[in-house]
VEXZADREN-989472 format. One record per atom (N, C-alpha, C, CB): residue in one letter; residue number from 1; x, y, z. Coordinates in steps of 0.1 Angstrom, whole numbers. Glycine has a CB too. Example, Ala and Ser with C-alpha at 12.3 -4.5 7.8 and 13.67 -1.06 7.14 Angstrom:
2
+------+------+-------+-------+-------+
: resn : resi :     u :     v :     w :
+------+------+-------+-------+-------+
:    A :    1 :   132 :   -57 :    78 :
:    A :    1 :   123 :   -45 :    78 :
:    A :    1 :   132 :   -33 :    78 :
:    A :    1 :   113 :   -45 :    90 :
:    S :    2 :   128 :   -22 :    71 :
:    S :    2 :   137 :   -11 :    71 :
:    S :    2 :   129 :     0 :    79 :
:    S :    2 :   141 :    -6 :    57 :
+------+------+-------+-------+-------+
//
This chain:
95
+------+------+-------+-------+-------+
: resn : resi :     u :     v :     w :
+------+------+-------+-------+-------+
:    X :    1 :   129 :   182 :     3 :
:    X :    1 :   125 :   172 :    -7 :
:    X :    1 :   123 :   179 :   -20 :
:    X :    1 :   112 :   165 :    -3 :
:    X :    2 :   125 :   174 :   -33 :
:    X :    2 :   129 :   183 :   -43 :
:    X :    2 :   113 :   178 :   -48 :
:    X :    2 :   146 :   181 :   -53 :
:    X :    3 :   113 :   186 :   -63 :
:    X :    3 :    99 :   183 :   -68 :
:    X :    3 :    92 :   168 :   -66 :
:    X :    3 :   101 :   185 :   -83 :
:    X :    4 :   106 :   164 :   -72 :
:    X :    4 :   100 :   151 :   -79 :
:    X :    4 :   101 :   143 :   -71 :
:    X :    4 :   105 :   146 :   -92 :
:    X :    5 :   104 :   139 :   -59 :
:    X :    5 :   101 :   131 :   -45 :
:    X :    5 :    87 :   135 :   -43 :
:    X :    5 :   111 :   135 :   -31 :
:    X :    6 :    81 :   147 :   -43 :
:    X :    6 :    67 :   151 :   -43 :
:    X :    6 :    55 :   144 :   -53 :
:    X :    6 :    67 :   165 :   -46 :
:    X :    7 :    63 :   146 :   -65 :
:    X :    7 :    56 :   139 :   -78 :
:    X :    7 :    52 :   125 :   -69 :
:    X :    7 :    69 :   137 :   -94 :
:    X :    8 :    65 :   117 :   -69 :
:    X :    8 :    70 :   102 :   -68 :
:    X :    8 :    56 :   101 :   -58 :
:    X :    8 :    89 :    96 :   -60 :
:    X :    9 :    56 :   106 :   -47 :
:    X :    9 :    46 :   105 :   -35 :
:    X :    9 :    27 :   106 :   -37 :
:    X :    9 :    52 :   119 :   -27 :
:    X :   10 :    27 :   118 :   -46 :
:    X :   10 :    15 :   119 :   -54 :
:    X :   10 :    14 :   107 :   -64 :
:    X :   10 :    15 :   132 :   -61 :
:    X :   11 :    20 :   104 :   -71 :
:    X :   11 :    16 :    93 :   -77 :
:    X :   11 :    13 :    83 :   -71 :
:    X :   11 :    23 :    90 :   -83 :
:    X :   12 :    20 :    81 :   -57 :
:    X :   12 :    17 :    68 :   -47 :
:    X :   12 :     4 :    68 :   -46 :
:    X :   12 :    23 :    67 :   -31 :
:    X :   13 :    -2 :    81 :   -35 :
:    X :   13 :   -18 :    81 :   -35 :
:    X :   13 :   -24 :    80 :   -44 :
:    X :   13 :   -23 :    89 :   -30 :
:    X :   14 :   -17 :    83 :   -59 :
:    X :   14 :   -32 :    80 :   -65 :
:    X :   14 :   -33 :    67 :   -71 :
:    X :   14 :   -36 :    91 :   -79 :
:    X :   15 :   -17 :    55 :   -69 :
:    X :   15 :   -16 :    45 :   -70 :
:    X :   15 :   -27 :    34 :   -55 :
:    X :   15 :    -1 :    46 :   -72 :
:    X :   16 :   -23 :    41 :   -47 :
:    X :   16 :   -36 :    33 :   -35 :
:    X :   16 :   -48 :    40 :   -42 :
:    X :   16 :   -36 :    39 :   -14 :
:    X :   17 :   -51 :    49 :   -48 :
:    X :   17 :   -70 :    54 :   -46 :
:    X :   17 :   -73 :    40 :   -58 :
:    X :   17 :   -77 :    79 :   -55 :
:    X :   18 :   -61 :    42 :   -69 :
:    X :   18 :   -64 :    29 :   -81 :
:    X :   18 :   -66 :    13 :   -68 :
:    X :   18 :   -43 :    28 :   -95 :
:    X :   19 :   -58 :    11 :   -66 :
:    X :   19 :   -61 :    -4 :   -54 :
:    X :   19 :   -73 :    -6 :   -54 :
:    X :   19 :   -56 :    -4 :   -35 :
:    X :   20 :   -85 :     1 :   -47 :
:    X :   20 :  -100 :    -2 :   -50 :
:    X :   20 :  -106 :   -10 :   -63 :
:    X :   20 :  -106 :    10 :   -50 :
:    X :   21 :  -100 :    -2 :   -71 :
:    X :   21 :  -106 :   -10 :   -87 :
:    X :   21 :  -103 :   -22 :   -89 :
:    X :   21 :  -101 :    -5 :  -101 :
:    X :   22 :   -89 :   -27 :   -80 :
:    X :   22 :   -85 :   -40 :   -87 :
:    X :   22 :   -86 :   -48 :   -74 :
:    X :   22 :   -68 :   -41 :   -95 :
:    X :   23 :   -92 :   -46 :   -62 :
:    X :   23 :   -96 :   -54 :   -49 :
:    X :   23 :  -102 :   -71 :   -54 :
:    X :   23 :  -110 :   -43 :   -39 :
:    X :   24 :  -110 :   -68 :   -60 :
:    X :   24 :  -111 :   -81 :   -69 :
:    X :   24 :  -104 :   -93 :   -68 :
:    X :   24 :  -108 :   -78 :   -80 :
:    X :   25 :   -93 :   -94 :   -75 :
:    X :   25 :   -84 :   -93 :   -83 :
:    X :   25 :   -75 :  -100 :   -70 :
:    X :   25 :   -81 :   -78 :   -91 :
:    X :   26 :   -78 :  -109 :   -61 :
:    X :   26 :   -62 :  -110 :   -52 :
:    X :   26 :   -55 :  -109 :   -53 :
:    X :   26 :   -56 :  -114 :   -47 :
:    X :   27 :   -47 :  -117 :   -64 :
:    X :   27 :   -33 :  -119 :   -71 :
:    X :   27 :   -28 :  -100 :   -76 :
:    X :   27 :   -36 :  -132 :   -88 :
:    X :   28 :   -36 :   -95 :   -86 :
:    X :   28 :   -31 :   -85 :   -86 :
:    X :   28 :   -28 :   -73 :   -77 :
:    X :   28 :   -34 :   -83 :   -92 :
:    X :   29 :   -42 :   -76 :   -72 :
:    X :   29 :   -41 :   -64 :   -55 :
:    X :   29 :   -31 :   -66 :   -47 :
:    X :   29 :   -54 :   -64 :   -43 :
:    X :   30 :   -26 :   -76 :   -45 :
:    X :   30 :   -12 :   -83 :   -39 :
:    X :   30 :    -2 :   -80 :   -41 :
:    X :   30 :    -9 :   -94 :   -40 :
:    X :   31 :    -1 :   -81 :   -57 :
:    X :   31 :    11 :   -73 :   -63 :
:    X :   31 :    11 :   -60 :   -64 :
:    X :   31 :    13 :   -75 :   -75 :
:    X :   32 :     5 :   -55 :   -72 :
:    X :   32 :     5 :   -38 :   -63 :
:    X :   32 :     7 :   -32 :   -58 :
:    X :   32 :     2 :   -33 :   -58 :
:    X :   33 :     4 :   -35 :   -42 :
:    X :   33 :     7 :   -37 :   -27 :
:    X :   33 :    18 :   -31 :   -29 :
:    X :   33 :     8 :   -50 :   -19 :
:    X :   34 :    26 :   -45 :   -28 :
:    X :   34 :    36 :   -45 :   -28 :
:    X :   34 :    51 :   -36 :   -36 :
:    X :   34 :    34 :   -56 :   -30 :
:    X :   35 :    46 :   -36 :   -49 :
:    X :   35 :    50 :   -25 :   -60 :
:    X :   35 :    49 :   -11 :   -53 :
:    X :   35 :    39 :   -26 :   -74 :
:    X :   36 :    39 :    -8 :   -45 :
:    X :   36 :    32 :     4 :   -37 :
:    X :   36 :    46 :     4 :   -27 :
:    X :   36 :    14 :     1 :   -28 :
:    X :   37 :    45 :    -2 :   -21 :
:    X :   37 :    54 :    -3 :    -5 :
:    X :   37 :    70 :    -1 :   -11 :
:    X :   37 :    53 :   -22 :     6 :
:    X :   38 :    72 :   -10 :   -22 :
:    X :   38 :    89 :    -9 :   -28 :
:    X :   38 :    91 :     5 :   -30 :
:    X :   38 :    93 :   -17 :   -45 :
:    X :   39 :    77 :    10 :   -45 :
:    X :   39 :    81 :    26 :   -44 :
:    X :   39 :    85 :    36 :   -36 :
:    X :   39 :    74 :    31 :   -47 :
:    X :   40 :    74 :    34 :   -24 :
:    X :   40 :    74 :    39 :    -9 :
:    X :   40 :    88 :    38 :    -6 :
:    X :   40 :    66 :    30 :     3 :
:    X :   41 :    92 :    27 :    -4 :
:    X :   41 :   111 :    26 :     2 :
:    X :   41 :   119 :    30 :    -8 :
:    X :   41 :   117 :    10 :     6 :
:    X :   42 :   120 :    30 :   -16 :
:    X :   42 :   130 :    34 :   -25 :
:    X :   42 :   132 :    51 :   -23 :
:    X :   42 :   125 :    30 :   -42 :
:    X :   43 :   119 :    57 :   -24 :
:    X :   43 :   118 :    69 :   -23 :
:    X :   43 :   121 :    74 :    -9 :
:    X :   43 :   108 :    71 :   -27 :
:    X :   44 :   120 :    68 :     0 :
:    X :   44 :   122 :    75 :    14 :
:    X :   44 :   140 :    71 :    17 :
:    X :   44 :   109 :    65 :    29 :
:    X :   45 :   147 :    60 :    15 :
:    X :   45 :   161 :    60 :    11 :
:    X :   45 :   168 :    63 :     2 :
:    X :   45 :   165 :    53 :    12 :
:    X :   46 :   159 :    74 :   -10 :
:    X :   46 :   166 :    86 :   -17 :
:    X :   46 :   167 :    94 :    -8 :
:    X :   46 :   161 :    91 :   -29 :
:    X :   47 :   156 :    97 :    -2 :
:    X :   47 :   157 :   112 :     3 :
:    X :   47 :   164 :   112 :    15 :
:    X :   47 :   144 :   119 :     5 :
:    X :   48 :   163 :   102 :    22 :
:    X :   48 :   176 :    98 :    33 :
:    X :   48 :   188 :    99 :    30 :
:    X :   48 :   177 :    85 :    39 :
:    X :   49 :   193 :    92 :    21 :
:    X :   49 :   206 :    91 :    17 :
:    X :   49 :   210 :   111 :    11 :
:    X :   49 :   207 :    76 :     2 :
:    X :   50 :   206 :   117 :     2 :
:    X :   50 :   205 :   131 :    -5 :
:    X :   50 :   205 :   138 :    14 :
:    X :   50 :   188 :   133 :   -19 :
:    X :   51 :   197 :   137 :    24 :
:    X :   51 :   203 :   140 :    31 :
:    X :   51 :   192 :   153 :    37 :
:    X :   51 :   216 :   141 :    26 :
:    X :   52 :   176 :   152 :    28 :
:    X :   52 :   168 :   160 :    28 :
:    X :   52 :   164 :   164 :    42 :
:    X :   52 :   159 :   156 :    22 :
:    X :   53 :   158 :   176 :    44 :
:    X :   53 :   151 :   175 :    56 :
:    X :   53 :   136 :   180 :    52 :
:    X :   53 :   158 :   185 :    68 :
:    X :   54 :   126 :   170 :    55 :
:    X :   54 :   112 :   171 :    51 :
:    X :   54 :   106 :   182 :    58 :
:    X :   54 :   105 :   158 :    53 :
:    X :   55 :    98 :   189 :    52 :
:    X :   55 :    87 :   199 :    58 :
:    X :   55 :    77 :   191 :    63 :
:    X :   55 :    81 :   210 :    47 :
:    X :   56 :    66 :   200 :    72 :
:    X :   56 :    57 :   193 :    79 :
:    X :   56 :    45 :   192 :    70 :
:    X :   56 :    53 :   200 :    92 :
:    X :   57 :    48 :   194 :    59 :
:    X :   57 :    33 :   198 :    44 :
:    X :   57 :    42 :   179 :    39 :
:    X :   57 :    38 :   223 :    23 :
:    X :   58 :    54 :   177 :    38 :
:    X :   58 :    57 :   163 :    35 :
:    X :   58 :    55 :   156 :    44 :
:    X :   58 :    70 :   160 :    32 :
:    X :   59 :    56 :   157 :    54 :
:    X :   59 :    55 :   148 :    65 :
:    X :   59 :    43 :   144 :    70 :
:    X :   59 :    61 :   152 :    76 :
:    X :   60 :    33 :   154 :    65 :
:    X :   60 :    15 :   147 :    64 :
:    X :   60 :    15 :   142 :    54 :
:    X :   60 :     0 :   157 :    65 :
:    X :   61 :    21 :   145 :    40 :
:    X :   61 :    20 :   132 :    26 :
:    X :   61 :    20 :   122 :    34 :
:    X :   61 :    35 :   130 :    14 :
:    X :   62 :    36 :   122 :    38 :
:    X :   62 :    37 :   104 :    36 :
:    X :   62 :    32 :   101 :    52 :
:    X :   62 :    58 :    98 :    33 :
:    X :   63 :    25 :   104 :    60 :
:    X :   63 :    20 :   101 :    70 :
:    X :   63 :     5 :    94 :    64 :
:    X :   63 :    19 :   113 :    80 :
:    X :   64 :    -3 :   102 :    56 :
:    X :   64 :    -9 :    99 :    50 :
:    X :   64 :    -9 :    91 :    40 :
:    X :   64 :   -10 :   104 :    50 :
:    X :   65 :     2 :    89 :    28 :
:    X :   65 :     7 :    75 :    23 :
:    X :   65 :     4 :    60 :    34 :
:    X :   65 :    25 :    77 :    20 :
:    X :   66 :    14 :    64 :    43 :
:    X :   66 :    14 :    55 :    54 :
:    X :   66 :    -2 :    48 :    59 :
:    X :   66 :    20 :    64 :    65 :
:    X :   67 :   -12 :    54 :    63 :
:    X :   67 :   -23 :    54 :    69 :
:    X :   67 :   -32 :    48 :    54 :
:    X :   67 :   -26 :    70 :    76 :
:    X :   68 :   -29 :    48 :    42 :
:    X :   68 :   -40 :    46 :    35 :
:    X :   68 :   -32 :    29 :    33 :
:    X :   68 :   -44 :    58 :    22 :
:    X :   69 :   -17 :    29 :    33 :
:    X :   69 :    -9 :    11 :    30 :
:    X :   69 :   -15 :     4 :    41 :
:    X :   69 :    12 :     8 :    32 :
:    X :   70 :   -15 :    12 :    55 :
:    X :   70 :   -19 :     5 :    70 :
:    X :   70 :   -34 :    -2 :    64 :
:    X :   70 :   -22 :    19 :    85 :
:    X :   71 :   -42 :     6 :    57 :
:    X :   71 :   -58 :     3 :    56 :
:    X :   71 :   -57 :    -7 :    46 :
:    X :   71 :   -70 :    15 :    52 :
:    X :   72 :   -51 :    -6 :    34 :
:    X :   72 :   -52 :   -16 :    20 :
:    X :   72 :   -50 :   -30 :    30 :
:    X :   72 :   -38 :   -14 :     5 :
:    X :   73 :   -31 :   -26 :    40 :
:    X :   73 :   -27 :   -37 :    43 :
:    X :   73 :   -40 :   -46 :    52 :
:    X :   73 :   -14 :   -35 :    51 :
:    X :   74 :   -51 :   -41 :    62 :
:    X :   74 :   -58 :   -41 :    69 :
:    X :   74 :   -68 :   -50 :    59 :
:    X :   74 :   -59 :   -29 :    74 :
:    X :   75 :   -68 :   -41 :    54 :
:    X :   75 :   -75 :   -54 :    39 :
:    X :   75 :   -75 :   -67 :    33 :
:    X :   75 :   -74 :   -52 :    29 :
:    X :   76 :   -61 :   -63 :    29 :
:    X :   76 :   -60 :   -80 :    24 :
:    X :   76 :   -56 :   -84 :    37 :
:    X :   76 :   -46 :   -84 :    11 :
:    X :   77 :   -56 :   -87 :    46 :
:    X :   77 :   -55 :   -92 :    56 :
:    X :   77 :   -68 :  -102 :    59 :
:    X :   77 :   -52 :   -82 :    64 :
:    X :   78 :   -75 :   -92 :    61 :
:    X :   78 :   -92 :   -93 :    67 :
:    X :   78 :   -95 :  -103 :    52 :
:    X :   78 :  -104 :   -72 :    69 :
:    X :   79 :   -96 :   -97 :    42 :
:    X :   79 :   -99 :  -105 :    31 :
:    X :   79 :   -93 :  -121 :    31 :
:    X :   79 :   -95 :   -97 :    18 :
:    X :   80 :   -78 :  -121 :    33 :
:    X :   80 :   -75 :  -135 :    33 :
:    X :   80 :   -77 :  -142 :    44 :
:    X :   80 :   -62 :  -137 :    29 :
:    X :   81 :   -81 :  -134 :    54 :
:    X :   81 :   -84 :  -144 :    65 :
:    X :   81 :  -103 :  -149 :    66 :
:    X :   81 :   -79 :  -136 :    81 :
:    X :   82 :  -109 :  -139 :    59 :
:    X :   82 :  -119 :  -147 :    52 :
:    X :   82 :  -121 :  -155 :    40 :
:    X :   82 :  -126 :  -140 :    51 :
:    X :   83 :  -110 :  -155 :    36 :
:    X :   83 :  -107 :  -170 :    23 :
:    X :   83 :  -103 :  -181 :    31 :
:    X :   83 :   -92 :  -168 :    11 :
:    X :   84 :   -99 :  -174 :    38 :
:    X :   84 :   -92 :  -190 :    46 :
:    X :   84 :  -105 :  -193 :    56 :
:    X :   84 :   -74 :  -187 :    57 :
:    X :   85 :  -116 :  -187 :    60 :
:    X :   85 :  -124 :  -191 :    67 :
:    X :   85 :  -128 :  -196 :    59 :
:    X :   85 :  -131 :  -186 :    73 :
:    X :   86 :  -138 :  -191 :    47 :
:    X :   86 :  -145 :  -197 :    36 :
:    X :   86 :  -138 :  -217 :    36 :
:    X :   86 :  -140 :  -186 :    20 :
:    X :   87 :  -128 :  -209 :    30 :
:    X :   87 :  -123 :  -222 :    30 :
:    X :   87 :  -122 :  -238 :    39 :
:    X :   87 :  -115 :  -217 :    30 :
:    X :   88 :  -122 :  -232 :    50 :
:    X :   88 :  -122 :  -245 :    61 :
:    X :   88 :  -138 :  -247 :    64 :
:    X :   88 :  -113 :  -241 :    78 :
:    X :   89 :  -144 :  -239 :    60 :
:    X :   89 :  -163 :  -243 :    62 :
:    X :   89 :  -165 :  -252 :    49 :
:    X :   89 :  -176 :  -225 :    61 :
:    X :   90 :  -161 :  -244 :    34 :
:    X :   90 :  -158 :  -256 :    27 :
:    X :   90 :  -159 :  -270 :    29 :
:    X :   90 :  -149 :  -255 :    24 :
:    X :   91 :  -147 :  -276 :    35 :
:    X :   91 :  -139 :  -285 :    36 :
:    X :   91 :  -145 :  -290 :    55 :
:    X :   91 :  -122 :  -276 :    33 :
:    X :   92 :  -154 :  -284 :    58 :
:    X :   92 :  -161 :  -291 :    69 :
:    X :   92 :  -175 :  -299 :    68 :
:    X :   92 :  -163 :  -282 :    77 :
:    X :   93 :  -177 :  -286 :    55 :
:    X :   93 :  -193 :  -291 :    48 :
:    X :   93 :  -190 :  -301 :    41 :
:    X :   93 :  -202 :  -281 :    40 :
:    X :   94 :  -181 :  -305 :    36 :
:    X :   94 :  -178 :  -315 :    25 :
:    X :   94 :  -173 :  -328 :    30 :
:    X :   94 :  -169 :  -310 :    16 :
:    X :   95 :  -170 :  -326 :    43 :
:    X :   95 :  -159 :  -337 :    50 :
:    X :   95 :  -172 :  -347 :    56 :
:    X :   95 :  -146 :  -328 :    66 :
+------+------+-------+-------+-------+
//
């Protein structure tokens, strides 16, 4: 993997450590995400296609990339499935 696949990767994590600040924010933490995961792929089918062979110092990066998308994803998950609880207690108390 050349430098700047390393760079690209570092920037990811410090793009998930940013995700906390904007958790808030659904709409944007959503987008993000997502922006997060494209970067993620783009970068892993450069380095596929170029034909790299990753060291085991890369292969805990992005294991670790991996493990922190699993938790955000784990998040908005849990979070929207407590909107949507909210929501139907709402809409029971009101009914």
């Amino acid at each position: 993997m050349t430098g700047s696949h390393k760079e690209i990767f570092d920037n990811i994590l410090l793009d998930l450590a940013k995700l906390r600040d904007i958790r808030k924010d659904s709409s944007d933490y959503l987008k993000r995400c997502n922006e997060i995961v494209s970067e993620l792929e783009t970068a892993l089918a450069d380095i596929s296609a170029e034909g790299f062979v990753l060291s085991s110092n890369e292969k805990t990066l992005i294991a670790e990339i991996y493990s922190q998308l699993t938790a955000e994803e784990t998040y908005a998950n849990t979070a929207s499935d407590l909107r949507s609880i909210s929501d139907l207690n709402r809409l029971l108390n009101n009914g």
